[in-house]
C-alpha positions in Angstrom: 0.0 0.0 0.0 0.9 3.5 -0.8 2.6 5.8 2.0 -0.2 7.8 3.5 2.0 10.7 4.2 2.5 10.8 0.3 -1.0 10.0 -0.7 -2.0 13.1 1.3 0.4 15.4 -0.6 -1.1 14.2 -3.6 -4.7 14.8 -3.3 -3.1 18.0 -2.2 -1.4 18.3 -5.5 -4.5 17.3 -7.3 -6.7 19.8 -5.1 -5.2 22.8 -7.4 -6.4 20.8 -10.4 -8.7 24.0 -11.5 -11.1 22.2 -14.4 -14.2 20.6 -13.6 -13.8 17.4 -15.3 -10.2 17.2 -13.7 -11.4 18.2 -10.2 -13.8 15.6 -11.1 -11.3 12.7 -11.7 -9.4 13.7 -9.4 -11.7 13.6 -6.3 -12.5 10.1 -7.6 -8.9 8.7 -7.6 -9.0 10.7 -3.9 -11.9 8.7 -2.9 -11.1 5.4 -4.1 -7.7 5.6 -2.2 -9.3 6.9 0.8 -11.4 3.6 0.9 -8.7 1.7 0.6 -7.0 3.4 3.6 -10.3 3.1 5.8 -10.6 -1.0 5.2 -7.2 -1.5 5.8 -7.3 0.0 9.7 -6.2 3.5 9.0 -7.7 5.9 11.4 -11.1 7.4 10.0 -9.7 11.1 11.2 -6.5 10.5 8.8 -8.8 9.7 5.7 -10.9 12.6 6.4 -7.8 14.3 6.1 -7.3 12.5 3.2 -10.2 14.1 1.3 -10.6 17.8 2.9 -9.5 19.0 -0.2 -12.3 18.1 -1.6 -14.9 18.5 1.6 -17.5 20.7 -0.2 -17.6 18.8 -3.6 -17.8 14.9 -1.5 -20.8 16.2 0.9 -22.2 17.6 -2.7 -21.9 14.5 -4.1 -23.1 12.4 -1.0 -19.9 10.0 -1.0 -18.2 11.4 1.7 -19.7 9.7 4.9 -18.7 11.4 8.4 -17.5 8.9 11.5 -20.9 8.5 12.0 -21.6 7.4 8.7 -19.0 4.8 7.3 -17.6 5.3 3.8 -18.3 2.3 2.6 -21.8 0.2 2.8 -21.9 -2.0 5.3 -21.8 -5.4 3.3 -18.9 -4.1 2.2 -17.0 -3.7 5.6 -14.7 -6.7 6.4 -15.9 -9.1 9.2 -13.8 -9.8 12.2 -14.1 -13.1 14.7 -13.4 -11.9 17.9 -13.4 -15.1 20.9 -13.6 -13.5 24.6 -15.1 -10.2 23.5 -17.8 -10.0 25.6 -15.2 -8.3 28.3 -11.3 -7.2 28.8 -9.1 -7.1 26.0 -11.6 -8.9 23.8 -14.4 -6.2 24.5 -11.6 -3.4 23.8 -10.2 -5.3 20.5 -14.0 -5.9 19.2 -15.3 -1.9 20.3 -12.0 -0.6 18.3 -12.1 -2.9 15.4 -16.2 -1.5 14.9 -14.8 1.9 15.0 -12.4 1.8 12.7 -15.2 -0.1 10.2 -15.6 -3.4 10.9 -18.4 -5.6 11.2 -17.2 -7.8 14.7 -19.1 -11.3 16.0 -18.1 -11.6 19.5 -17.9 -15.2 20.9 -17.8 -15.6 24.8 -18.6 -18.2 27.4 -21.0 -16.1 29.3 -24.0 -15.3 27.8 -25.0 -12.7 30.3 -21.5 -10.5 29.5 -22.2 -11.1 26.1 -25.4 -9.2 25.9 -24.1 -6.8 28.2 -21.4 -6.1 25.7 -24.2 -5.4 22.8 -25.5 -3.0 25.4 -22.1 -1.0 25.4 -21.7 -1.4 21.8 -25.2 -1.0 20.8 -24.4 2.0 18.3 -22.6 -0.8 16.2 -25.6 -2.8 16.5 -26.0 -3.4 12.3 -22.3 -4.5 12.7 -22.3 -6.4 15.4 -23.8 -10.3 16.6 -22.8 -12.3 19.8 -22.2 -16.0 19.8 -22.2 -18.0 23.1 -19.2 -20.2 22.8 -17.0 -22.4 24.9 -14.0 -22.5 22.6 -12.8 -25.8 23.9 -15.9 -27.3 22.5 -15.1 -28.2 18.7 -19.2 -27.9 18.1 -19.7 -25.0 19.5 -16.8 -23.6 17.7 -18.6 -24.8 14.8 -21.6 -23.1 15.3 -20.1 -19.4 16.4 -18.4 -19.4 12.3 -21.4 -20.7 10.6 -23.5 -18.0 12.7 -21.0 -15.4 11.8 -21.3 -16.6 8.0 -25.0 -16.9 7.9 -25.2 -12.9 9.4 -22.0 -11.4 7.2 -21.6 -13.6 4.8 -17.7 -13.8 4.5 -15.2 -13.7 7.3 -12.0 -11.6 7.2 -10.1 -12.2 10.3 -9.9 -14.4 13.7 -8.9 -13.1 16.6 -7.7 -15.7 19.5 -8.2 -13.9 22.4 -10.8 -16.0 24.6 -8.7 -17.7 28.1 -8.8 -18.1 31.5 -7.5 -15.0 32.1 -6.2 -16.4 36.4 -2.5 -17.5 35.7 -1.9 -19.5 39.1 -3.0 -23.0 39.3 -1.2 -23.8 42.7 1.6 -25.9 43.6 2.3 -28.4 40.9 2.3 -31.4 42.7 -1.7 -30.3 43.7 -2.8 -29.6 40.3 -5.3 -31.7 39.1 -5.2 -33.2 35.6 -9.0 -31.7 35.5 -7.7 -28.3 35.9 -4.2 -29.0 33.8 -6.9 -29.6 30.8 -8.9 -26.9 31.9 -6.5 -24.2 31.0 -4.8 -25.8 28.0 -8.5 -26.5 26.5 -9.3 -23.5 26.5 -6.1 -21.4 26.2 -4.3 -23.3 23.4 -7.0 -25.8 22.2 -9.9 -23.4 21.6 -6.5 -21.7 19.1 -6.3 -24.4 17.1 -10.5 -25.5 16.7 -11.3 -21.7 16.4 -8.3 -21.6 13.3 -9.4 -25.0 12.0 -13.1 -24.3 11.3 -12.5 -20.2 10.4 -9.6 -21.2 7.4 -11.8 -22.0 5.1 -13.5 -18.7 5.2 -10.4 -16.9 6.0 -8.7 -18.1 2.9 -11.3 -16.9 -0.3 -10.5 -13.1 1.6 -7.1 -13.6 2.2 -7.7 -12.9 5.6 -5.4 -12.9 8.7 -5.3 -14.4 12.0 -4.1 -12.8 15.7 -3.9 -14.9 18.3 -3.4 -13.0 22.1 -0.6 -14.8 24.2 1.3 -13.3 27.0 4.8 -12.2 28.6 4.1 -15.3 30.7 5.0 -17.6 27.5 8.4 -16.2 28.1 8.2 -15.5 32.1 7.2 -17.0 34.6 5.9 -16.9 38.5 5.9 -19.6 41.2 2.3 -21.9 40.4 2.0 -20.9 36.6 2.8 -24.1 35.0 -0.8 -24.8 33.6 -1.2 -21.3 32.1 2.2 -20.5 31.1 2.2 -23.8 28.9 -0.8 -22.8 27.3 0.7 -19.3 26.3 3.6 -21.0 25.1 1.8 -23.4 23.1 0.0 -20.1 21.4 3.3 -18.7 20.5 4.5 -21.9 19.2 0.5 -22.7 17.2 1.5 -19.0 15.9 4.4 -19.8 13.8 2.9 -23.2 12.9 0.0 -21.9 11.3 1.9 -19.0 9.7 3.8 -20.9 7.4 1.4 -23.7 6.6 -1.5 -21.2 6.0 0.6 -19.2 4.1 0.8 -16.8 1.9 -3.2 -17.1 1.3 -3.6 -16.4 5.4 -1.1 -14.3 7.7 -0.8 -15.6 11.4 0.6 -13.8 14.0 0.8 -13.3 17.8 0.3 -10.2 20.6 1.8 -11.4 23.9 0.1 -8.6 26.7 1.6 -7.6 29.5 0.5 -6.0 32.5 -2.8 -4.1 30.8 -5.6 -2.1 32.5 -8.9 -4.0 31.9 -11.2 -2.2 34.7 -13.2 0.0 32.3 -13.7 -3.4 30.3 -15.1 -5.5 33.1 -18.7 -6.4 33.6 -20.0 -4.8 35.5 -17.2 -2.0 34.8 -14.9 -1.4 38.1 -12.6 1.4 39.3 -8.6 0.9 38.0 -7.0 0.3 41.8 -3.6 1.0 40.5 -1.0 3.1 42.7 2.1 5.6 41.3 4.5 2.6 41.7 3.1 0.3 38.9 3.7 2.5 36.4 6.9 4.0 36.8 8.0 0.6 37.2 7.3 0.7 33.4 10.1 1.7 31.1 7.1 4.0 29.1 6.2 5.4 32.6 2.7 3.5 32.6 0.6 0.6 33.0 -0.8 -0.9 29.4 -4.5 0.2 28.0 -6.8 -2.2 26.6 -6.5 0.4 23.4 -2.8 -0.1 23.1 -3.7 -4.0 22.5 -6.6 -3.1 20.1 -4.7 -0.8 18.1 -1.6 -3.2 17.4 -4.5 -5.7 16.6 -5.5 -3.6 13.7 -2.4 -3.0 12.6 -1.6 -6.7 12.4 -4.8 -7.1 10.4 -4.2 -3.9 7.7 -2.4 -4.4 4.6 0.2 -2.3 6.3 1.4 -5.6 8.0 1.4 -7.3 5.1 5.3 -8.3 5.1 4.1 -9.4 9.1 3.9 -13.7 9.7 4.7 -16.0 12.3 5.8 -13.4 14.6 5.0 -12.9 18.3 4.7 -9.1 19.5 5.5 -8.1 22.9 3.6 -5.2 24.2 4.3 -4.6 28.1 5.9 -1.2 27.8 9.0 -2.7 28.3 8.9 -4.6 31.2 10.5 -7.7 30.0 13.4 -5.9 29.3 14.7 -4.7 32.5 16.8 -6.7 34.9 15.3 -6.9 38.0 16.9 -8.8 41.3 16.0 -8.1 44.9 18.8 -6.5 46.9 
């Protein structure tokens, strides 16, 4: 895809274009670029940019559509599978992918958070359905994509996201084989059924695929061992996928660190956060849902499309210090 910095100066350029049938042309090469910024994840306030050249003759024309009103038509917008979006980084990956222009179908476990997230998001309501799903359950996998392709037709991207978010387990020796399955079935397992029945959709599109890990793949605390193999198996399922699905499919990974998910919680709760976790963070603050979402949408733009089989760290560079008790 074209630089956006030099797409600008050129509807710039073109905006001195003084003939009608050249302003004409030229507002329709504008437009058509601008579209193809908007579905690939560029912010809607940089296409608007985009086209203020031509602001008087697109409202005219009735092609220029305001945040409010999405450029494109609807059936047109791509469609996003989001697993554990009813709340946390899920809700915050599914309400930022609908912004930017997406049609979403959230899959979650609990129906109740579920419908409480169509609540939040109920401006997006044309874009948006809710699945109940337990991702460990290869049927009920089944059913959350064919209910996505029955509403949207066509599916553009999966995002892995759905876990049990409570990393300890307890002592090893005390962990049940029960609970060992627990976390892996639906950490890593519901990875691998949610891929295997969304590929076949994903790959008519040329769509991509986002799976949500964490630092814990790479670090660990005392009583983890459950949740931290699960995360690893992501990473690892990551680079698997990448290069069998390829190049028809890109595959990559987001491993979180410590992120803020308070606003995101149902029913929402106040962040409980004190001056000392973030300056312990290189950036100088504790991780946003937003900062997940946005790297998300990066991952799924054309702009990534050089990205596969790669696992992103986004702590704000906790992971990178060296930290021993004194």
């Amino acid at each position: 895809m074209r630089d956006i910095s030099s797409t600008i100066g050129n509807s710039v350029v073109l905006s001195n274009v003084t003939s009608w049938r050249g302003l004409g042309i030229n507002f329709y090469l504008s437009w058509y670029q601008a579209q193809k910024l908007f579905l690939s994840g560029t912010p809607t306030s940089t296409v608007q940019t985009f086209l203020q050249p031509f602001d008087w003759l697109s409202k005219l024309s009735g092609v220029y559509r305001s945040e409010n009103k999405p450029m494109v038509q609807l059936e047109q917008r791509p469609v996003a599978l989001v697993t554990g979006g009813a709340q946390g980084i899920g809700l915050g990956i599914a309400e930022h992918l609908l912004t930017i222009g997406w049609r979403v179908a959230i899959a979650d476990l609990n129906e109740a958070t579920g419908h409480a997230a169509q609540e939040k998001l109920a401006k997006f309501q044309d874009a948006l359905i809710f699945v109940r799903c337990d991702v460990s359950q290869e049927s009920e996998v089944a059913h959350y994509v064919q209910a996505a392709m029955e509403q949207f037709g066509q599916v553009h991207s999966l995002i892995n996201n759905a876990g049990i978010a409570n990393p300890y387990s307890g002592p090893v020796e005390e962990l049940s084989l029960a609970d060992w399955n627990r976390w892996i079935g639906t950490n890593l397992t519901g990875c691998f059924l949610m891929a295997k029945h969304a590929v076949p959709h994903l790959r008519p599109t040329r769509g991509a695929i986002v799976n949500i890990s964490s630092v814990r793949a790479f670090q660990s605390e005392p009583h983890s061992e459950a949740y931290g193999a699960s995360k690893g198996g992501v990473v690892g399922l990551t680079h698997a996928l990448a290069v069998s699905l390829g190049p028809a499919i890109r595959v990559n990974c987001i491993s979180p660190g410590w992120i803020d998910t308070s606003a995101y919680k149902h029913p929402p709760q106040q962040t409980n956060l004190n001056p000392i976790d973030h300056e312990q963070h290189p950036v100088g603050r504790v991780g946003k849902v937003q900062d997940i979402a946005e790297m998300v949408a990066f991952l799924l733009s054309d702009r990534a499309g050089f990205i596969t089989g790669q696992t992103f760290t986004v702590d704000g560079g906790m992971s990178r210090r060296m930290i021993y008790e004194e």
